[in-house]
C-alpha positions, 0 to 999 in steps of 0.5 A: 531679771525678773520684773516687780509688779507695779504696786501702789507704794512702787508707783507713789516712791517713782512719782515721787523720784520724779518730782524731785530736782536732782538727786535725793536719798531714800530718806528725804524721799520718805520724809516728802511722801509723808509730808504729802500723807502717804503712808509707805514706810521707809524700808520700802522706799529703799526697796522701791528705789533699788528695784527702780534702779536696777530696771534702769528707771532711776540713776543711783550713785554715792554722794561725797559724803557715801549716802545712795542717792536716787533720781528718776532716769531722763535716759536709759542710755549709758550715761554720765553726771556732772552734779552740784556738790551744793545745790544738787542739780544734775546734768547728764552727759555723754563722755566719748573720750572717757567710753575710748579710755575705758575699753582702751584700758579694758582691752589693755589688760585682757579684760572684755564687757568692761562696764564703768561710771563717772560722775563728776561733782562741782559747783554749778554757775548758779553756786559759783556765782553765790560764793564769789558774792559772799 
């Protein structure tokens, strides 16, 4: 894999990925960086959060409603999310049982380097919380 040299726009779309909760897609990115006055243009925030992504520097996943959403990584480890349908806010986790499963399977099946993800949408305390008042 070859590594991208760090530009200015790459280091303004990372330090922007990291001010911000949970996770959020290129667009909402683009519209707090212009908000703060960058200039970058949105086809490069895609590109900068591609490339953060597959160096491991950021979580990518697909939302419910199937839009790439981004946030800064807190781990380069194999990990899992647990992630509130309504507010957003994430939590990595680590899941042993669903790492046995899936190379139990894999193994089951003839297949070798199985790789997977998981991520696990629902409400969090916070929400929950909310809708039983309302």
């Amino acid at each position: 894999m070859a590594v991208r040299r760090n530009t200015w726009q790459r280091e303004a779309v990372r330090e922007a990925l990291e001010r911000s909760e949970g996770f959020i897609s290129a667009q909402a990115l683009h519209t707090e960086l212009h908000r703060t006055g960058s200039p970058i243009g949105l086809a490069t925030v895609y590109r900068a959060l591609a490339d953060l992504s597959t160096e491991g520097e950021a979580d990518s996943l697909q939302s419910p409603e199937g839009e790439a959403i981004y946030r800064s990584c807190a781990t380069m480890d194999h990990h899992h999310h647990l992630i509130c349908r309504e507010c957003g806010t994430t939590a990595e986790i680590e899941a042993t049982e669903v790492e046995a499963w899936a190379s139990r399977v894999a193994a089951e099946h003839g297949f070798t380097e199985a790789r997977h993800v998981v991520d696990i949408f629902g409400l969090c305390a916070d929400c929950t919380a909310a809708a039983a008042r309302a």
